[in-house]
N, C-alpha and C positions, 0 to 999 in steps of 0.2 A: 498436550499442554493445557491445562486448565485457564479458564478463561478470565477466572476470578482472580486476584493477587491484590496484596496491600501493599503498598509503596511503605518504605520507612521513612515517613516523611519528621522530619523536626520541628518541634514546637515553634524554635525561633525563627524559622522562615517566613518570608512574608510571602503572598498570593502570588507576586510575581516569580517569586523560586520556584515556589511549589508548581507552576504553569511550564517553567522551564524545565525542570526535571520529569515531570510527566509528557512536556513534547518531547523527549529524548525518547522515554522510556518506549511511546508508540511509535518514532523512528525505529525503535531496535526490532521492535516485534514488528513495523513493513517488512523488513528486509528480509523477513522468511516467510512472511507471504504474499508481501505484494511488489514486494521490492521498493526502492527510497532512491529518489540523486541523493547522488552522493555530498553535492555541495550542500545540500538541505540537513539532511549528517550528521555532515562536520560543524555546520553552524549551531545545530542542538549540543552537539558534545561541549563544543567551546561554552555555549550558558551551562550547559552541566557543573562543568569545571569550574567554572565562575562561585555556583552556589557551593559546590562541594570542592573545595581547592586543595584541600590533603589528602595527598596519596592509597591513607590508609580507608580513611571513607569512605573513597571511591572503591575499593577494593571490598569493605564489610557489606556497601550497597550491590555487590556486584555479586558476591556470594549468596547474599540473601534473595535475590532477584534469581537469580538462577535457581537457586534450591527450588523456589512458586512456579518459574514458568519451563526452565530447562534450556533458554537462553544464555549465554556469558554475552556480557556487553564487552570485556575484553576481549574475545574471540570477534565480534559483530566489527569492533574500531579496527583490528588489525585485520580484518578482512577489507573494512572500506578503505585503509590504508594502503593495502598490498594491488587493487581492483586499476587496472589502467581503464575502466570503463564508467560514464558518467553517472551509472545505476547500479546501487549496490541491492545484489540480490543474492542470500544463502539460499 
């Protein structure tokens, strides 16, 4: 995984999106190395959602993010989805 990556981030966001989509984004990449609770997460996914609230977004950001680090954030949610355990670790 390369260590560098560029978020796609959007012009019209304001600091606090921008802070909420980058906490997610380093929830996702704990959880394959250092692991995350899971409540902590879900509570990023939920701002994710917030800023990005179309399906398809989430999905262009999701490809693009994976193409840079080799992560899916859709694989990482339905992993901490599926985890009866309070620490989600790939």
């Amino acid at each position: 995984m390369s260590e560098n990556y560029t978020l796609p981030i959007d012009s019209s966001w304001t600091v606090d999106e921008i802070v909420a989509v980058s906490n997610f984004i380093d929830s996702v990449l704990a959880v394959y190395e250092t692991g995350v609770a899971k409540a902590t997460l879900m509570a990023h996914y939920a701002q994710f959602r917030d800023v990005m609230p179309a399906k398809s977004e989430q999905k262009q950001f999701d490809r693009d993010f994976e193409r840079q680090t080799g992560r899916s954030i859709y694989q990482t949610m339905k992993l901490a989805q599926t985890t009866t355990k309070d620490r989600v670790r790939g």
